[in-house]
N, C-alpha and C positions, 0 to 999 in steps of 0.2 A: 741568656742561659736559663734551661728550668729550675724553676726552685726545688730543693730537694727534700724539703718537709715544710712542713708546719711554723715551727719556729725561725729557720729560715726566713719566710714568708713574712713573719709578723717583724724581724729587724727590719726587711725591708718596709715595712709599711711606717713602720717607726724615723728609720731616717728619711724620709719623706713625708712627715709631720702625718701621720693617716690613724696613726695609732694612739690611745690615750690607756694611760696607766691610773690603774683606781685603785690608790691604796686605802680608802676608808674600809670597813669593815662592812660587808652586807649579807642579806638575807639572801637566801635560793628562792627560796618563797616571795614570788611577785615583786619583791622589792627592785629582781635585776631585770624582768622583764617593761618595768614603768620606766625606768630609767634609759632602757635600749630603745623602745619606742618612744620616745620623747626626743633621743638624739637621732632615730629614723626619720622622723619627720619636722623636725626642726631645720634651724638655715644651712646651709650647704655646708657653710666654713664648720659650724661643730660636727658635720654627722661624718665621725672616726668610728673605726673600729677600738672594741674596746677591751681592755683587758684587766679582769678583779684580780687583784691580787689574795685579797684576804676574804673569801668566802665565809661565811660562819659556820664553823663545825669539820672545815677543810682544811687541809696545807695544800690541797692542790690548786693552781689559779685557771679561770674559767675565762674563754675567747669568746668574743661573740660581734655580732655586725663586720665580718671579715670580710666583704662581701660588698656590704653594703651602698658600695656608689660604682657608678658607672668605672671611675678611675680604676678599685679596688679590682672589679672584676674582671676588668680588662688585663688588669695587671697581675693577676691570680691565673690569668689563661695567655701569658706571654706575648700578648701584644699592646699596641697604641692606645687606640680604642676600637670598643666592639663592633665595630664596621670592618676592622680588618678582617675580623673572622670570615665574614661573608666574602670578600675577595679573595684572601688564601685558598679556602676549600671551593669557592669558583675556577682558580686557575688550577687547582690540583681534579676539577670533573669536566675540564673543557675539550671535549669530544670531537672538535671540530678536525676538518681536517688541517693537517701541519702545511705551516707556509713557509717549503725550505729546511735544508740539515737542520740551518742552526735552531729553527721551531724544534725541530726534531728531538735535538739535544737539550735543549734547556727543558721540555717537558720528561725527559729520560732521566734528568736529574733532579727534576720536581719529584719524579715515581721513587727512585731510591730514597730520596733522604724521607718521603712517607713510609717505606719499607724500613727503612733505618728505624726509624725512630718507632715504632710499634715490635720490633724483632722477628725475629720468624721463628720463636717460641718463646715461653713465660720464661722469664731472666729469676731462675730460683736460685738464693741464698741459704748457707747452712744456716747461720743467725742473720739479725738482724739487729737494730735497735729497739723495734716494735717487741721484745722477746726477753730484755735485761731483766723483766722481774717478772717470773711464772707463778701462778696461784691458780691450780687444780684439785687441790684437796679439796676445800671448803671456798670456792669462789664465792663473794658478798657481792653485788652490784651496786648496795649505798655506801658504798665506798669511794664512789664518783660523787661531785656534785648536780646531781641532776634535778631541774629546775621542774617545779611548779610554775605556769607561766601568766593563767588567769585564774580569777576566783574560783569559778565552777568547774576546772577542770577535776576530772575523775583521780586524778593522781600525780605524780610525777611523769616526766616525759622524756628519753632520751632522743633527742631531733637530727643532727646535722652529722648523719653517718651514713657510710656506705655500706648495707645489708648484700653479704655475699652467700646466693645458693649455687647450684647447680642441678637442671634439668635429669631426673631422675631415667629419661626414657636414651636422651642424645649426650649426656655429661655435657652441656655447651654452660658455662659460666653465664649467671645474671648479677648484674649489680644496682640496686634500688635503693633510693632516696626516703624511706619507709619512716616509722616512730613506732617505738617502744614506750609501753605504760608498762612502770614498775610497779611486780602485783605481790613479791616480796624477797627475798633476799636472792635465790637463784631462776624465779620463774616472773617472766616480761610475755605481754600481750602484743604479741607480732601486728601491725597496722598496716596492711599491703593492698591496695584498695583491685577490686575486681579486675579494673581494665591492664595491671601492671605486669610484668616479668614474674615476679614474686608470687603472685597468685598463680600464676597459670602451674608454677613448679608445684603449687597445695595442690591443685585439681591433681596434676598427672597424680603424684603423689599418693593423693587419700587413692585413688581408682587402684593404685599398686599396693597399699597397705604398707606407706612404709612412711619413714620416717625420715626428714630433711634436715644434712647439716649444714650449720649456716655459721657464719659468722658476720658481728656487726661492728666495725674497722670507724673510728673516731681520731681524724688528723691524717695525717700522711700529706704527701707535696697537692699546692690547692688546685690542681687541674684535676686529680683525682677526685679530690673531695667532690668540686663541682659534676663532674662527669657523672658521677651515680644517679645526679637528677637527668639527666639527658634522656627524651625520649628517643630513643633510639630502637629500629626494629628489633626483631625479635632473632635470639641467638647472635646477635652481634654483639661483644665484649664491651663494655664502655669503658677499659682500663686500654684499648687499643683506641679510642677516641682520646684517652688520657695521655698516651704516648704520641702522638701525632701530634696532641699538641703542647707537650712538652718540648720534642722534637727529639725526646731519649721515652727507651722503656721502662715502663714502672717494674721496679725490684719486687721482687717477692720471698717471702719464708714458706716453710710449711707450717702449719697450725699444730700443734702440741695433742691436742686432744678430738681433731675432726682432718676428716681427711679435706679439706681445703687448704687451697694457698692464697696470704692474703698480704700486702702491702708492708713491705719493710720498714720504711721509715712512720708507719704509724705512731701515734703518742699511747691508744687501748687497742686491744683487741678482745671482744666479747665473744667469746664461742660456746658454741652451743647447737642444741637442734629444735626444731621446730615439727611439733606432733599438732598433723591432721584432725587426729581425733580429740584432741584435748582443745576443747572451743571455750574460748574464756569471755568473756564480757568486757570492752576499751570503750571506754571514756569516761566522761566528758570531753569534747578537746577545743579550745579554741581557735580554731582551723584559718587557714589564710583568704579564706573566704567572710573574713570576720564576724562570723558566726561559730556558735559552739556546734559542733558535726555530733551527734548524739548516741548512745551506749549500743555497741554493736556485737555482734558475735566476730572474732579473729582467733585464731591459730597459735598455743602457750607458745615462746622460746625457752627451751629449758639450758640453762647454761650450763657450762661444764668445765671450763677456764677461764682465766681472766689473764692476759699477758699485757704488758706496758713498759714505757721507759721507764726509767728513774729520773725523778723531780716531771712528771709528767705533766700536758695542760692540756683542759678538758677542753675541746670547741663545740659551741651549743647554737639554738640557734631560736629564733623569735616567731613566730608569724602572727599574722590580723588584720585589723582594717589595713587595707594599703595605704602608703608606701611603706614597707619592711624591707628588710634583708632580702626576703626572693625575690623584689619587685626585679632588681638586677643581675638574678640566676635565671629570671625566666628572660630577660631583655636578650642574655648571653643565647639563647637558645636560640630564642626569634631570629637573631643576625649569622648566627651559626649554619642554620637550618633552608635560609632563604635560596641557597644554591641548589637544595635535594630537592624543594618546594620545586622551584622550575625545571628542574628535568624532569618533570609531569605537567607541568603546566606551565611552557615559555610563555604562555601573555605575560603572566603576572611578573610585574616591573619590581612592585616592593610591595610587605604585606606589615604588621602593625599588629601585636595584643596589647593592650596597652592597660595599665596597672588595675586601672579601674572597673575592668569587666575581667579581673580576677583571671588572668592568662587565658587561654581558648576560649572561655565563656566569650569575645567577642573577636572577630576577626575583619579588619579592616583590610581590604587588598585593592591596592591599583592597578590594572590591567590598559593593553592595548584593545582596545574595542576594536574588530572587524566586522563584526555582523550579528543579527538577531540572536539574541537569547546566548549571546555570547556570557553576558554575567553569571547565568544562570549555570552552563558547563563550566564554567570553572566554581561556583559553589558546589554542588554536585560533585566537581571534583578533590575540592576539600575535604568535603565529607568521606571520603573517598581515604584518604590516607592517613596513617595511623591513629594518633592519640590525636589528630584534629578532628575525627571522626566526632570527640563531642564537643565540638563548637556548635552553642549554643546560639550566637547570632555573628553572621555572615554579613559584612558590609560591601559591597561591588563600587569604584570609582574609577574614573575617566582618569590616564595619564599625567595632566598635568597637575592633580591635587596632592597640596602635600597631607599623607595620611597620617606623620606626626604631628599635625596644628589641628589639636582636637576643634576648633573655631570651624575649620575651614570641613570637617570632615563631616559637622554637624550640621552648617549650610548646607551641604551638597547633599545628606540621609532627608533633610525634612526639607529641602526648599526643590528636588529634583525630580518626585518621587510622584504617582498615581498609586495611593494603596491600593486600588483593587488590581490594579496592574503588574506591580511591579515590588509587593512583597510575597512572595513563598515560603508558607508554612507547610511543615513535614516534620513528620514525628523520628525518632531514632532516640540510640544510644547517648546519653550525657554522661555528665561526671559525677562520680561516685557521691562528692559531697555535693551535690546539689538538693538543695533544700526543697525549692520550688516544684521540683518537677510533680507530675502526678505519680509519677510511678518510680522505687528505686532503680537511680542509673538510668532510665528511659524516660523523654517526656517528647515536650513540643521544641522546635526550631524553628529560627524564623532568618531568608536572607532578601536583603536588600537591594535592587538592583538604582545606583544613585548614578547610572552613567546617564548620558546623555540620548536622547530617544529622536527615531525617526521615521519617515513610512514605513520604514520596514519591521520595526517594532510596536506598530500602531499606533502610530502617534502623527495624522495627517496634517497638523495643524502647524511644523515647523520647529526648529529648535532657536530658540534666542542663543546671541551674542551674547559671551559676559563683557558688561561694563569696566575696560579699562583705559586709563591712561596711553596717551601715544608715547612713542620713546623718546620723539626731539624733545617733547613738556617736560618727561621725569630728567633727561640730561640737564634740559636749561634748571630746573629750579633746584637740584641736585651742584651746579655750578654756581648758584646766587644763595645756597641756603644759609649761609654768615650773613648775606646781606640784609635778610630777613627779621635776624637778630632774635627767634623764637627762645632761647636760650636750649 
């Protein structure tokens, strides 16, 4: 069953030992970010999500690392583990043709209950619970506990929300994973980075001379939460990826003071609108790139209500060196995503960003090699689709490599490889926070081709055997290994 908010979500995590309660008293200020990252990357058994009770200067209590392990997030997007995602939305896009009624049938009710469970229109409520305490006269936004999360950041940060506009030209609903710097009691520095939903609605926007209302939804059931980061093409809802995989539709209210509708079981709702022409200056930020991402020109949000439960809880959120909290919202993507991935590109068996090259900045994929410069179209083809477009480095392997045993993926990039052969550099689009590049958003790429090489890829001299074991050897000493006594 979907969970149906927030606190829901966090019982469950709680009787299932995942959750830890902090009743010491602490700071907002860096005290709960050292804390969070210390239990991010500490031993498996401690790293729970966590919940402050007693914030300094608050009665409201603050959630954070919700998220944070593969369990959590699995279990925040209603399955097993994050492998199932990649088989569900496989069997809900397999285009093949039907073998038989009963194929017929079982895929006719694979379609409904996806049709089910998105609605065939937004499921609007008079109230909600997101709506029990309205504050439009004089909304305050340091009324939240919103965290300072490193030293040099430029200000406070609201992080782990879902920023709702809508396209000023088509009305098609965007929902984005974005961050708010509080610049003072009703006006926030919108953080929507070029390549996203959110920017493109600024662009149409300023060219129309108008003014975007937005609102920015903190809590509600964790599919949603997660969903706002989902890359996801452009004009497709991410609260219809929310219901899918809830396998019910997300409720909604109408907003008090902007014409959106925004998530019912929300804990706030931040509303307000966001002026084109009012360009503010954001940062410092300590960005998930674990570097500070530098003071930038973004787009005021000017608030205008503040709605929330009563006895409300704030959910926030961490990022930095990896491993964090997104190390396993970006993980959910990757296995989410690998089914859209090959209906462009069936070679590719299984593809891999792995924490360390900070999501897209590297992409490992395994392919069916058929023929020359096969590695090469399917980099190309990466490049080629959406927000992989800035994958910064591109890794190509042979079939039977597994491309999570970083060991094995590092053999095969430097032990496989003719540089002058068989690495391709090409300039394009990167990611906004990219430091390195030479130019903002645009620099150099680099992809790898680690597959195996033969005449036909010039390479006249033969390809070697990998060195293994026979099978009767691994059986017999596999049948003797007590006998051995290794301990």
């Amino acid at each position: 069953m979907p969970f149906r908010d927030l606190r829901e979500f966090i019982r469950h995590l709680e009787a299932h030992g995942q959750l830890k309660r902090i009743s010491a008293s602490v700071s907002r200020d860096l005290e709960i970010t050292e804390i969070t990252s210390r239990v991010s990357k500490g031993p498996r058994e401690h790293n729970k999500a966590l919940l402050f009770e007693h914030v300094e200067g608050f009665d409201i209590p603050l959630a954070i690392n919700l998220f944070g392990s593969e369990w959590r997030m699995a279990a925040a997007l209603g399955v097993e583990n994050l492998e199932a995602l990649n088989h569900r939305l496989a069997k809900l896009l397999d285009f093949r043709m039907p073998d038989g009624v009963g194929s017929v049938v079982a895929r006719g009710m694979d379609v409904l209950a996806a049709l089910k469970s998105v609605g065939v229109g937004p499921s609007v409520s008079r109230s909600g619970p997101c709506q029990q305490v309205v504050v439009t006269g004089n909304p305050n936004v340091n009324m939240l506990p919103v965290l300072q999360c490193w030293p040099d950041d430029g200000g406070r940060f609201i992080t782990l929300m879902q920023v709702i506009t809508r396209d000023s030209e088509s009305g098609a609903r965007n929902v984005g994973m974005y961050r708010l710097q509080l610049l003072d009691d009703r006006r926030l520095a919108m953080h929507w980075q070029r390549h996203k939903g959110g920017a493109e609605h600024e662009r149409r926007a300023c060219a129309a001379a108008q003014r975007i209302p937005a609102a920015a939804v903190l809590g509600g059931d964790p599919a949603s939460m997660w969903a706002a980061s989902a890359p996801l093409p452009p004009d497709i809802d991410e609260y219809l990826l929310a219901g899918w995989l809830r396998g019910k539709p997300v409720q909604f209210v109408q907003c008090v003071s902007q014409p959106l509708q925004v998530p019912a079981q929300a804990e706030f709702i931040l509303e307000g609108y966001v002026d084109p022409q009012d360009q503010v200056s954001e940062g410092l930020f300590g960005d998930h790139t674990g570097y500070y991402t530098p003071v930038e020109s973004f787009p005021a949000f000017h608030l205008t209500a503040i709605t929330h439960r009563r006895d409300p809880i704030y959910p926030s959120t961490v990022v930095g060196i990896p491993p964090m909290e997104d190390t396993f919202m970006g993980l959910a993507t990757e296995r989410l995503f690998l089914p859209l991935l090959r209906i462009f590109l069936p070679e590719v068996i299984d593809y891999h960003m792995p924490p360390e090259g900070v999501f897209h900045n590297l992409v490992i994929v395994k392919i069916r090699k058929r023929y020359p410069g096969h590695a090469r179209k399917v980099m190309y083809g990466i490049w080629g689709l959406g927000l992989l477009m800035l994958a910064k480095a591109i890794v190509v392997v042979d079939e039977w490599v597994d491309i999570h045993d970083p060991a094995q993926v590092a053999w095969q990039a430097l032990g496989n490889v003719d540089w002058k052969r068989d690495a391709l550099l090409v300039e394009g689009p990167v990611d906004h926070l990219d430091h390195a590049a030479s130019a903002h958003s645009f620099g150099g790429k680099i992809g790898i081709d680690a597959t195996a090489k033969g005449p036909e890829d010039g390479h006249p001299r033969g390809w070697p055997e990998v060195a293994r074991m026979s099978a009767e050897i691994e059986r017999l000493v596999d049948e003797k290994w007590e006998e051995y006594d290794l301990g």
